[in-house]
N, C-alpha and C positions, 0 to 999 in steps of 0.2 A: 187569599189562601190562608186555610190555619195554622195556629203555630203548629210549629214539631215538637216532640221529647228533645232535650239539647242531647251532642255527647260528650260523655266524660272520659278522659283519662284515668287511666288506675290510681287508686287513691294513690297521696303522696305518702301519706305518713298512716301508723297503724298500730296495733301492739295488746296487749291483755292486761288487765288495768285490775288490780285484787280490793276488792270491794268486800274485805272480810268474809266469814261463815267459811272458810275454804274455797269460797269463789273467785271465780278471774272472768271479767265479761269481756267478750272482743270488740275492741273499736277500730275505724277506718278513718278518715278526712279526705278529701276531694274537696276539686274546685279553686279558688281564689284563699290562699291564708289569710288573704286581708281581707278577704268581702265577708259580707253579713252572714252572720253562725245562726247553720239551721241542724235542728237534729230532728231525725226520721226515727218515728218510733214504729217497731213495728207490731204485726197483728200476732193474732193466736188464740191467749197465749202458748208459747213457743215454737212459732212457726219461721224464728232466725231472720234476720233482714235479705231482704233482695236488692240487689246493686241496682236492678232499675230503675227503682225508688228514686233514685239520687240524678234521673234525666228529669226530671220538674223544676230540674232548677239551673240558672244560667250560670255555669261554671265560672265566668268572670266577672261576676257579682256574688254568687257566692260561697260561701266556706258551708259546706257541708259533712253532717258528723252523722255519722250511722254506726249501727252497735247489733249484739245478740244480748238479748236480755238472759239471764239466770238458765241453766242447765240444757241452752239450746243454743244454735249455730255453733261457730267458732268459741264459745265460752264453753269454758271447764269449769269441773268436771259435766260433762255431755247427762243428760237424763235419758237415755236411752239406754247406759248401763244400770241395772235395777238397783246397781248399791249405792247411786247417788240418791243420798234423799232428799226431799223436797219442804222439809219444816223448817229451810231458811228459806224457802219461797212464797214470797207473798207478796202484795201489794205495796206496802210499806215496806218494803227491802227493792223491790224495783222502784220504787219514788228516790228513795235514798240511793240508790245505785247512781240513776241518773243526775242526781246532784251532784255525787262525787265525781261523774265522768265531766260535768260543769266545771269543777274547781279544776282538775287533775289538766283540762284543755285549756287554762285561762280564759274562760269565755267570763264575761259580764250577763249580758241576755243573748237568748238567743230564740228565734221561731220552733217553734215546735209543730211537727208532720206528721198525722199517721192517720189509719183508720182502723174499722172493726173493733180489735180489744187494743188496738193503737190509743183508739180515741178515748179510752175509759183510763187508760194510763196518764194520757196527756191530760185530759180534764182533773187526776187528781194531783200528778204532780204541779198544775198550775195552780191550781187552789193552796197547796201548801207552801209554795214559792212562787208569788204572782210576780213578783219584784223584779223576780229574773225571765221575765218571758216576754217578746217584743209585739209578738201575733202568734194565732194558731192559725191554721189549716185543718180541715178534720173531713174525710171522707168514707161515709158510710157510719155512722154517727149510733156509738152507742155509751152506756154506762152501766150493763152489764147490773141491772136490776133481776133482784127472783124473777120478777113479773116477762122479762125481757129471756131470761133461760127457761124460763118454763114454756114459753112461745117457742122460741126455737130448738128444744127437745121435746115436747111433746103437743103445744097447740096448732103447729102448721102443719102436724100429721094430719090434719082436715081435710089438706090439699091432698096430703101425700100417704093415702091410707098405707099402702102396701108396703113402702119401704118403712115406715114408721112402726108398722107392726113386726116387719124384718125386724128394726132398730132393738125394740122390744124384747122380745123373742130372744133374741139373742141370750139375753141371760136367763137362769130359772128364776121361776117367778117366786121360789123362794128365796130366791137371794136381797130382795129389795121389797117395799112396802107399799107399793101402787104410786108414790107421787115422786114428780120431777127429782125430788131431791135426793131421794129414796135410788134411783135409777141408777143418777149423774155418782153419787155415792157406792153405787155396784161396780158400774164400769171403771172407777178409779181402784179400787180395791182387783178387779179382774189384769189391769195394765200394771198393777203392782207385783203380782203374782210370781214368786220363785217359779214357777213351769216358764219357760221361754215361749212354747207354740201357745200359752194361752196368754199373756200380753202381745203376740204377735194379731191372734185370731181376732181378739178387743180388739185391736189397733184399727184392725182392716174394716171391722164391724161399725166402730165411731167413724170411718173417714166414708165409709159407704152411703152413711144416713149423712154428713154434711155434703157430698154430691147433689146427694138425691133435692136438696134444700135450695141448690142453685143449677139446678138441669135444664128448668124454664129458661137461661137465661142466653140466646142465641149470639147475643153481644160478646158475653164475657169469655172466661175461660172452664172450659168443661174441665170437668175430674181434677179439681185444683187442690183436693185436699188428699186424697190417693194417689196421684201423679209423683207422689215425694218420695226419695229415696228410706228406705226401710227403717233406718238409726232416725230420719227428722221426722218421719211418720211415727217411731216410737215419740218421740220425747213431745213432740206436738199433741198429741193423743194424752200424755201422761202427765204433760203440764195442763193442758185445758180440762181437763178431768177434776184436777188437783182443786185447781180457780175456781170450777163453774159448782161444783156439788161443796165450797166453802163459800157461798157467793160473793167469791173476789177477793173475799176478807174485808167488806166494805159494808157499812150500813145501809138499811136497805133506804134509798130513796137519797143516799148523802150526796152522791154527786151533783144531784139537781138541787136539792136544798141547799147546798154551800154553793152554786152558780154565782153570785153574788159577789162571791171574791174577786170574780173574773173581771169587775167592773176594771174599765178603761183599757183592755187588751183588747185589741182588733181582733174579731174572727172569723176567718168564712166557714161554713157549713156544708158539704155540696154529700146528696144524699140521693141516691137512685129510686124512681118511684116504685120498681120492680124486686124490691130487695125485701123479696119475702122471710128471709130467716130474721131480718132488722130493719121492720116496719118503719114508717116514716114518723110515724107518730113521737119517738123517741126525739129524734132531731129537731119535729117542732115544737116538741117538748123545752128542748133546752135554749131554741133561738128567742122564745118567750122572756125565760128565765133569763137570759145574757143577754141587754141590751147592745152592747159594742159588736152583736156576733149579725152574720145576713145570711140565710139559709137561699140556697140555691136548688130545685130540684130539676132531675134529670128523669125527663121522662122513658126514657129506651132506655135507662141501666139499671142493673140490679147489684148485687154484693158485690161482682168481681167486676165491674163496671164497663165501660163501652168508649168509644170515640168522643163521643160529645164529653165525656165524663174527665176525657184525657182533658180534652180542652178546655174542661171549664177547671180543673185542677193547674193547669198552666198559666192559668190567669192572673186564679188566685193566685200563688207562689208570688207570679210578676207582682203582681198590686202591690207587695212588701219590699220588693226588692230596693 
């Protein structure tokens, strides 16, 4: 029989933790206070954590820490109100966020969990504090390279003429200068917008073209990015905007050139072979570059992944426990 998701109790402990710039991030704990500290980083950016995340892991082995990174979930100020701004938001404010959530929880090391823009977070906070990190986990495997946005705004419209050209279309073609960055840079500028219906109208128009990108996928979860209530589809919308037309704030190509640091941290890779918005190539990109890492591919899953995908995520998790 395969394993199951464990379940958890409600976190035990919890609270908003001020990480300067005027921010407060929310964090939770579950699980065993004495067992091995893992923290779930989630996807986006700013798509809030989800509690289920935290069934990968065997509650009586271990401590687990889950959080809302900068202006989304439970952290304040919310980005979905238009007068929070987003120039303490960057990549280097969420690395340093989560260090401080490290010291603030006396953690020593701990695992790090996440995927999509989880994993570009977790690849660069380990690279800057490898010290502190026991193992990764990384599901659906990116590092949020030009090369890697510009595939997924405008190269996989190959597949997806129609909605790609929806996506397009959307804004006038004066507003932007024909390339990826040009776009990704409209649409963050339209979700900024003093009009209410026209950061709403963007909102619905960005989370339409990310459906459209995982619709193939029978396995996973349809309409997972429009499915969200209106305030986390705003801030979702207005934080990945924010990232993806700054590319991340990160140099282009750094997270695989500095893979290196990574040397002697354990870490699985498990990457769905179906995962058109985040081709595989990325992932075997990086298990090259990380000796210590095993790349796992799943053939039936795609972005939002599938059964086997659970499984082989439980595995992993186990292996470190």
């Amino acid at each position: 029989m395969s394993k199951q998701p464990y379940h958890h109790d409600e976190p035990y402990a919890q609270g908003l933790l001020d990480v300067g710039d005027g921010q407060r991030i929310h964090w939770n704990t579950s699980g065993d206070p004495a067992g091995k500290p893992a923290v779930v980083v989630h996807g986006g950016p700013g798509s809030g954590h989800n509690p289920g995340s935290r069934r990968y892991f065997d509650p009586q082995r271990y401590r687990v820490v889950q959080y809302d990174q900068r202006g989304c979930g439970r952290s304040l100020p919310h980005a979905a109100d238009p007068s929070t701004g987003l120039e303490h938001n960057t990549t280097a404010h969420l690395v340093a966020d989560l260090e401080r959530l490290r010291e603030h929880l006396g953690i020593d090391k701990w695992l790090l969990y996440g995927g999509s823009w989880g994993s570009t977070l977790i690849l660069a906070y380990a690279q800057a504090h490898p010290e502190r990190v026991s193992a990764i986990v990384i599901c659906g495997v990116t590092m949020t390279r030009p090369e890697e946005t510009e595939w997924l705004y405008q190269g996989v419209g190959r597949f997806l003429p129609g909605p790609w050209e929806e996506f397009r279309d959307f804004l006038p073609a004066a507003d932007w200068d024909g390339d990826v960055s040009g776009l990704l840079a409209a649409y963050s500028r339209q979700l900024n917008s003093p009009e209410e219906s026209v950061r709403r109208a963007a909102a619905r128009a960005w989370a339409t073209w990310e459906d459209a990108v995982i619709s193939h996928e029978v396995l996973g979860k349809p309409n997972a990015y429009s499915d969200r209530p209106a305030d986390a589809l705003m801030a979702f919308t207005r934080i990945t905007a924010h990232y993806f037309s700054h590319q991340a704030f990160l140099e282009d190509g750094q997270l695989l050139r500095d893979a290196g640091r990574l040397a002697g941290i354990p870490g699985e890779l498990i990457h769905g072979r179906l995962d058109l918005g985040g081709p595989l190539d990325t992932a075997w990109q990086l298990a090259k570059a990380w000796p210590d890492a095993r790349l796992t591919v799943i053939d039936e899953a795609g972005h939002t992944g599938s059964p086997k995908m659970t499984e082989a995520l439980l595995a992993a998790v186990e292996r470190f426990a």
